[in-house]
N, C-alpha and C positions, 0 to 999 in steps of 0.2 A: 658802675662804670662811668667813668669821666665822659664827657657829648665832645666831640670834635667840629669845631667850626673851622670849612677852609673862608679864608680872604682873598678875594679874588680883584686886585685894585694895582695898578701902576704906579700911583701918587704913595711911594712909600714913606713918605709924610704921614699919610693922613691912615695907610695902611698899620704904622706904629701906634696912632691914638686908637684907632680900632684893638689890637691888640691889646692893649692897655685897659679898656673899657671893658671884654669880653673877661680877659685875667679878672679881671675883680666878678664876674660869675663863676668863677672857675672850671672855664672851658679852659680846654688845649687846643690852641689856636694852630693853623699852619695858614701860610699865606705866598701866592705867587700872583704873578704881574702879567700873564699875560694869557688869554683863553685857551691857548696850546696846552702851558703848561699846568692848568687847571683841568684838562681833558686828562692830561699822562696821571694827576696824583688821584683823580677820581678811580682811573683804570686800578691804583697799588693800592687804595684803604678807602672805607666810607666813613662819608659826612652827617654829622644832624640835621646839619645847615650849610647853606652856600650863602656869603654875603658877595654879592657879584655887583662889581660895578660897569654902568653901561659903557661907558668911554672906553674904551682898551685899545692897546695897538695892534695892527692886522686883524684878528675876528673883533667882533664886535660882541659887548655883553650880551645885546638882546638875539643875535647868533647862537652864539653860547646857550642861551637857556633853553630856547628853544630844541639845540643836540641835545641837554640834556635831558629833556622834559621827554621830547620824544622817544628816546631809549630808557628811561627810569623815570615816569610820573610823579614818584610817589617822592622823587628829592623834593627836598624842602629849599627853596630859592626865596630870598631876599636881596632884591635889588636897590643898588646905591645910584640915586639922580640928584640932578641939579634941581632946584627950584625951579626952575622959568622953560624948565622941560617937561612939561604937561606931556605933549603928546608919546614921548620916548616912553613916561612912567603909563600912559594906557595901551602904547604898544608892546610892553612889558609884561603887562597883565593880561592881554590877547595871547601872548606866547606862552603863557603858562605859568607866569612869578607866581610865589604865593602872596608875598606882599612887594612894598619899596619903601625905603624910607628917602625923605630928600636932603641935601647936603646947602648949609648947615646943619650940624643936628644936634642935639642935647644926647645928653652921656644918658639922662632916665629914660628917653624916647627909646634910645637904642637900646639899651637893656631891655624893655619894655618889649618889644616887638622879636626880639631874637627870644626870651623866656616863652613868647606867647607862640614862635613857632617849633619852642622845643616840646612845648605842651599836646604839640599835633604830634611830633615824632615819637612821643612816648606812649601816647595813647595809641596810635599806629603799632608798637612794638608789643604793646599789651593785647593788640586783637589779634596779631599774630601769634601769638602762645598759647600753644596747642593746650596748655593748662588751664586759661582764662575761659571759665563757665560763661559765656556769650552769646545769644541767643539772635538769629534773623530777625529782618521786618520785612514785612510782607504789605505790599501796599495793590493790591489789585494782582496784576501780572507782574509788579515789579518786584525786586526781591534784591534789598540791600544785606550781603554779608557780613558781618560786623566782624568774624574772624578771617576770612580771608580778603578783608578791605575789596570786598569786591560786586560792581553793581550788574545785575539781569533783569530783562525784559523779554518775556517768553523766552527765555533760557537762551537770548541773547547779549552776548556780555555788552555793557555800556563803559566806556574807558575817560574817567575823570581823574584828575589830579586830585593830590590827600585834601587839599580845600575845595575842592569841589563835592569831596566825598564826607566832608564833615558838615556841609552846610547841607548837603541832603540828607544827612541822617539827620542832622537837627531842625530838620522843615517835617522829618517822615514823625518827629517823638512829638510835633504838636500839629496836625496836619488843620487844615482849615484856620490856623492861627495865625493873624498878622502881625508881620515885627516890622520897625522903623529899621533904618538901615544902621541909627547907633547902636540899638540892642542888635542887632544882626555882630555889629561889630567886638560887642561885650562879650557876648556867647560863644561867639565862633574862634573869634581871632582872638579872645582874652583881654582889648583892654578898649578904652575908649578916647578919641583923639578926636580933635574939631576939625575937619578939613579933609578927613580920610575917606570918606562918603562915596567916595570914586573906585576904592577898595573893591567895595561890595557891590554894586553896579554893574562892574566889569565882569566879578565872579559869578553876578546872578547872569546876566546877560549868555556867558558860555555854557554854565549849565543847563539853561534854560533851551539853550539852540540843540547842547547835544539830547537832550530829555526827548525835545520836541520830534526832533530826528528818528531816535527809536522809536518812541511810543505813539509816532503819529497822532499827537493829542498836547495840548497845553496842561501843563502837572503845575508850575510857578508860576501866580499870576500878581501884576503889580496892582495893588490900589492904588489909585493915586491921590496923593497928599496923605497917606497915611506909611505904605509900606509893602512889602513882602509877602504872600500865603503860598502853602501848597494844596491845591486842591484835590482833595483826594476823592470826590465823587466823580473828575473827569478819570481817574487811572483805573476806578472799580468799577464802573461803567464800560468802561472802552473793550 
């Protein structure tokens, strides 16, 4: 089955090189200009992907992501910024993006990061099939799902976005192990880019608040100057 990217961009300029760039993945592209009309096509068919960009008229992208995040987590959102918009692209990732890319950008970049989050939506589609032999992990009281993408803490559900829910299963398959935030980024997000570091950061920081929240305990701890662990004698403990 062919993956469906909508474009969610004004600048129908820059909305046709997009289109252009994603044809040569052979996605079936749809594309509107304005977050309304991005609500109405979400309500008639689903997406693999949402490339959404911040600027729009009347709602605002990171608006936008946030509606959509908060009623469908598990959409895959890739947000389009400007360069010299540091702060939009981390209040981006606070609302839920899964990534951003910034503008200018390279045709392999954007291939690059839209493959790497069709990689989360297939594997997503693959834990959902009732056929996929998929087995739990069990981390203390915590109890990641793997077929119904779904995380418990004393049989409290914990509610992550699909990158929030792939960096904790892939912290729970090597627990006490530390990763740099580039292999954080190899692994998870599928590719490695110099400058993205902020990516991961973002995403460890909200998992980390919501982890903390439930489990009344620190589970992700940062070393500093090295990287990332999960510790798992504070979850088996607790």
């Amino acid at each position: 089955m062919q993956d469906k990217i909508l474009v969610v961009e004004d600048d129908h300029d820059i909305a046709g090189i997009l289109k252009v760039h994603l044809a040569e993945l052979s996605l079936n592209v749809d594309h509107v200009d304005t977050a309304e009309s991005a609500l109405q096509a979400l309500q008639q068919q689903k997406y693999a992907v949402l490339l959404l960009d911040i600027m729009l008229p009347g709602m605002d992208g990171l608006t936008l992501c946030r509606k959509i995040k908060d009623k469908s987590p598990e959409q895959s959102i890739l947000m389009l910024t400007s360069r010299s918009d540091e702060m939009d692209r981390i209040i981006g990732l606070e609302m839920g993006a899964d990534d951003y890319i910034t503008k200018p950008f390279s045709t392999r970049e954007l291939q690059a990061r839209i493959k790497a989050q069709l990689r989360h939506v297939h594997l997503l589609r693959e834990k959902h099939n009732p056929k996929t032999d998929i087995e739990s992990v069990y981390l203390g009281k915590l109890l990641i799902n793997l077929q119904s993408h779904e995380i418990y803490y004393d049989d409290d559900t914990i509610s992550l976005t699909s990158t929030e829910f792939d960096l904790l299963h892939f912290f729970a398959k090597h627990p006490n192990q530390v990763f740099s935030r580039t292999q954080l980024l190899d692994s998870v997000w599928g590719y490695q880019h110099s400058g993205y570091e902020h990516t991961v950061n973002s995403h460890i920081n909200r998992l980390r608040a919501k982890l903390e929240q439930a489990c009344n305990t620190q589970i992700i701890e940062t070393i500093w100057g090295v990287g990332y662990k999960l510790n798992s004698s504070n979850l088996i403990q607790h």
